[in-house]
C-alpha positions, -999 to +999 in steps of 0.1 A: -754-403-205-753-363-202-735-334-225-726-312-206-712-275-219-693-273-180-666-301-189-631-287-171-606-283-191-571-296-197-546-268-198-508-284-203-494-317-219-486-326-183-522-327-170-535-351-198-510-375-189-515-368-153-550-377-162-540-412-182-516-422-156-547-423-128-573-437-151-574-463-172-601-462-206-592-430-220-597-423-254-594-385-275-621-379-299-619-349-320-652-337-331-674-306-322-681-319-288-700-334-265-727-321-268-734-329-307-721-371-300-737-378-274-769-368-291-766-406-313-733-422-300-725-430-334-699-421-362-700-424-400-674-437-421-662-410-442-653-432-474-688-453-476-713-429-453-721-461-435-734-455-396-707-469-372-722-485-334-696-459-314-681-431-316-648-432-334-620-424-309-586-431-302-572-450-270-548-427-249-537-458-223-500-464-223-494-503-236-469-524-214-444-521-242-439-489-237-424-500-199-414-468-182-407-444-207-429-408-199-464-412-202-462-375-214-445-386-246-471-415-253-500-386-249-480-360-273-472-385-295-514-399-296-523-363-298-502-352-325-509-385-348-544-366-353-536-329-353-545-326-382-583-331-379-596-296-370-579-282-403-595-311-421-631-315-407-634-280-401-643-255-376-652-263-341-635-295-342-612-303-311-602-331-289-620-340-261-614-370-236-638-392-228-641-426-206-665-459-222-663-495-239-651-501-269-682-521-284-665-526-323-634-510-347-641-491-374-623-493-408-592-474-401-589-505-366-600-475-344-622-482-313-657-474-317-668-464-278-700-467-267-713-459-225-692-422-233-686-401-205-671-367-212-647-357-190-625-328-204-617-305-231-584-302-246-570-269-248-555-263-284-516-257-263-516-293-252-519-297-290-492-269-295-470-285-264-474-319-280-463-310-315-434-297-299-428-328-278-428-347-308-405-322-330-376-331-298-373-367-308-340-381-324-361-398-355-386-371-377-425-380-375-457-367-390-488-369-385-510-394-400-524-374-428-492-375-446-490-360-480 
């Protein structure tokens, strides 16, 4: 397993779900990158400090429930759930997509992936075109972080 500062990166909401629709054991991480995970594969729990065996990330594969409803609704909507993260963990964090095994859950039930592989950055206007994607819907949403 390599960092690498070279990762491409994802430039439209269309191209991440491009990306989900041809592979399957996606997950989003949002973090400061690459090259600071992949240093211990591990994540702390931000309640207790406690060292988690992954790295916290969520899934980005479309479930069969969702049937054939458009895979680039599915990725606004998993992308926007955790907008909030950069303005809460600081700067430098953004989502990235990796590919791995989900080896445990953490407390919040999210995967815990070990084996990462990098393979793109997220450009902060997927984030913007998902937000947006999400605002379109009939019902009102937020983000998890609600206040």
């Amino acid at each position: 397993m390599s960092a690498t500062d070279d990762l491409p990166v994802v430039r439209t909401l269309d191209e991440l779900a491009e990306l989900v629709e041809q592979h399957d054991g996606l997950y989003v991480r949002w973090s400061r990158g690459p090259e600071t995970d992949l240093r211990r594969v591990s994540s702390k729990d931000d309640l207790t400090g406690v060292q988690m065996p992954g790295l916290s990330a969520n899934p980005l594969g479309v479930e069969e429930w969702w049937e054939d409803r458009p895979v680039r609704l599915w990725v606004a909507r998993r992308l926007f759930d955790y907008a909030h993260l950069p303005h809460e963990k600081g700067p430098g964090v953004q989502p990235w997509v990796l590919a791995g095994r989900e080896a445990a859950r953490g407390p919040d039930n999210e995967p815990l992936v070990v084996e990462a592989r990098p393979l793109c950055r997220i450009d902060r206007k997927v984030i913007d075109e998902a937000k947006a994607e999400v605002a379109r819907q009939e019902n009102p949403w937020g983000t998890l972080r609600r206040s």
